[in-house]
N, C-alpha and C positions, 0 to 999 in steps of 0.2 A: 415568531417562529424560530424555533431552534435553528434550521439550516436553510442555507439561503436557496430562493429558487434559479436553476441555473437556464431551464427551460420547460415549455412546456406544450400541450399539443392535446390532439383528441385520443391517444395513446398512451402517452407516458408522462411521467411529471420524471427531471433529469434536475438532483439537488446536490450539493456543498457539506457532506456530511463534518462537522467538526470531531477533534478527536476526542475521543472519552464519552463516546454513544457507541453501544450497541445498535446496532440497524433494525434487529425482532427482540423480542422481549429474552433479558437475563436470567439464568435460575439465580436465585435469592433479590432480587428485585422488583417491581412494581411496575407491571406490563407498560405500565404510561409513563413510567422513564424511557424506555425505546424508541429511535428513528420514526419508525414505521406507527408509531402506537400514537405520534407527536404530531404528526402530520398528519396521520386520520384524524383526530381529533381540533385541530385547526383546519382543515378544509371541509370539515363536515362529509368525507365521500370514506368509498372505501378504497382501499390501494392492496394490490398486488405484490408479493417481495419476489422478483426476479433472481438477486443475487446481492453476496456481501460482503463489506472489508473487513477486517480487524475491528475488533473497538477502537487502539489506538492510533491506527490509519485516517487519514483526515483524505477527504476529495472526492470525487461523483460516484454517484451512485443513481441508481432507476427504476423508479419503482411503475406498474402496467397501471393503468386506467380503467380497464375493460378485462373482462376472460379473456377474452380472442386475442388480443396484446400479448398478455398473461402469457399465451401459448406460442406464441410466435417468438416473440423475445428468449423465452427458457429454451427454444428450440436452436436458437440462435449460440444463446453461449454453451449448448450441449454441442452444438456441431463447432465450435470454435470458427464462428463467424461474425463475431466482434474482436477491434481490436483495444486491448487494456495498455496505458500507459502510464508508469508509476514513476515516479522519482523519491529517489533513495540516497538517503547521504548515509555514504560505509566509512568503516572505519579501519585501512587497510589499502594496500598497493593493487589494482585493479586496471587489465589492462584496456587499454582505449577503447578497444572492441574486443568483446569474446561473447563466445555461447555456452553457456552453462546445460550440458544435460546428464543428470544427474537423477537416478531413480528414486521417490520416497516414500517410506514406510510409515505406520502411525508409528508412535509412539506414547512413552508414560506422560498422564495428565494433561491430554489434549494436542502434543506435540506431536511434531514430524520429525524424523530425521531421514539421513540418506541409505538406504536399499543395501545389502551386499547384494553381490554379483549372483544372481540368481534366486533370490530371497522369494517364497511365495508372499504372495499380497503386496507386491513393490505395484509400483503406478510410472509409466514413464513422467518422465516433465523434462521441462526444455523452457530457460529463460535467456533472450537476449541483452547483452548489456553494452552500452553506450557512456562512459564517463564524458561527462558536462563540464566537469571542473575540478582540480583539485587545491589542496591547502595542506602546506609542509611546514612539520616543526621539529628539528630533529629527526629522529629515525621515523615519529609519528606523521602518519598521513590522513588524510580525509578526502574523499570524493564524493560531489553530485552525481548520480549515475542514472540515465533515463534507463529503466528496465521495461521490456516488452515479454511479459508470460505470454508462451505459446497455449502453454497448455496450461490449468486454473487448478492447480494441488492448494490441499491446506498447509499454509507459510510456506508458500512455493519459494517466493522472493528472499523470504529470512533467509532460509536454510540455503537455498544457493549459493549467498554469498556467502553467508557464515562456512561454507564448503571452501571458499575462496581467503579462508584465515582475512574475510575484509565484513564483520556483521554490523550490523544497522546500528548507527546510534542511537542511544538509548533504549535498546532490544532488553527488557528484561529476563525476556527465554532463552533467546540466541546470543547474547551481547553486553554479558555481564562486565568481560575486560573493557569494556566501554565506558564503564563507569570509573574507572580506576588510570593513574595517571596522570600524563598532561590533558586527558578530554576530563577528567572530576569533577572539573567547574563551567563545563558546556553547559548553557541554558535550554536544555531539552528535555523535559522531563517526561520524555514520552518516545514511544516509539519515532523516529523523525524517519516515516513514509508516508508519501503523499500518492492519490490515487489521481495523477494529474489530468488524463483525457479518457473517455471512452467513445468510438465507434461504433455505432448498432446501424443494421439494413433496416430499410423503413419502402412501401411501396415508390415514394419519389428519389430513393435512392437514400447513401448513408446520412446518417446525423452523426454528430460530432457534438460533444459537451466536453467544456474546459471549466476543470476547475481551480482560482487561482491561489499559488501557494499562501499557505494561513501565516496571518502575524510570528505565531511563535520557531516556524521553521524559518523567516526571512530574520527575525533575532541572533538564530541559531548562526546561520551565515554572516550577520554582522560581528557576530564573536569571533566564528572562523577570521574573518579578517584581519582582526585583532592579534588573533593568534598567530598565524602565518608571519605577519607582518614582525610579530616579537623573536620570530625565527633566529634573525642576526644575532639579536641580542642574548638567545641564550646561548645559542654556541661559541658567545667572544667571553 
């Protein structure tokens, strides 16, 4: 099975989406490349799509068991009664704690960006952010950052930060200067966001599903290391 199972119940099945899956089927693709098309087809049942990451966001994901599930779940993150926990390594000076709220617009070729000040069709959003860690080389910076979407815009979390001159490494929408520089040779070839925990209410009260960071972003951090550490040396 493509993703691993993280839990599961008479309700929901809670799985480890790797990155570089769509979760429902792609246009110009073959339905049965899809999350959701991979895991019907290996459990033999049908499944529910509740909600979904990026393709190149790796981490939980949940999909309903039953209609009744189906309805209560969707009800759930319509009323923002789950909580989403994401980790994001940005690329940029990010303060310890801040709140991002920041309105957004669509945008050309499936993008988002940020609202002016009174713009019709703006959508509010509101992302909290937590830096975990950083790594300095030069004037370049890098931070872990636990992000907490209050509210579930499309590239809510990109574009926040890319609001914050700090965008996601390997963002190829938001985070082009990511490529370029002393990051060039970061081993990321992907968006490096991870979709780390979700909260959903369940009659015995919440559930919690963790999913844990994938090989290629704990790479990503042993590079950081590397790099930070070569700090001294490039400034002598």
């Amino acid at each position: 099975m493509i993703a691993a199972v993280l839990h599961e119940d008479d309700e929901l099945i809670a799985v480890a989406k790797p990155a570089g899956v769509a979760v429902i089927p792609a246009r110009g693709e073959p339905p049965e490349a899809s999350l959701v098309e991979q895991l019907r087809a290996a459990r033999g049942e049908r499944l529910w799509i509740v909600h979904r990451i990026d393709r190149e966001t790796s981490g939980v994901v949940v999909f309903a068991r039953t209609a009744a599930a189906h309805r209560e779940l969707s009800m759930a993150f319509e009323h923002r009664r789950v909580d989403k926990r994401y980790l994001a390594w940005a690329a940029g000076a990010v303060p310890d704690v801040a709140t991002v709220e920041v309105a957004l617009h669509d945008a050309r070729r499936g993008k988002s960006r940020p609202a002016l000040p009174g713009e019709p069709g703006s959508r509010a959003a509101r992302t909290d952010l937590a830096v975990e860690r950083r790594w300095r080389r030069g004037d370049d910076q890098v931070c872990r950052i636990r992000c907490h979407p209050i509210t579930g815009r499309h590239h809510q979390i990109r574009v926040h930060l890319r609001s914050l001159d700090a965008p996601i490494v390997g963002d190829k929408q938001y985070g082009k200067a990511t490529r370029r520089g002393g990051l060039a040779a970061a081993p990321c070839p992907r968006l490096a966001l991870h979709a780390a925990s979700l909260v959903v209410p369940g009659a015995a009260g919440p559930r919690r599903f963790e999913a844990p960071v994938p090989d290629d972003l704990r790479a990503l951090e042993a590079w950081l290391d590397a790099w930070d550490a070569g700090a001294g040396e490039a400034s002598s």
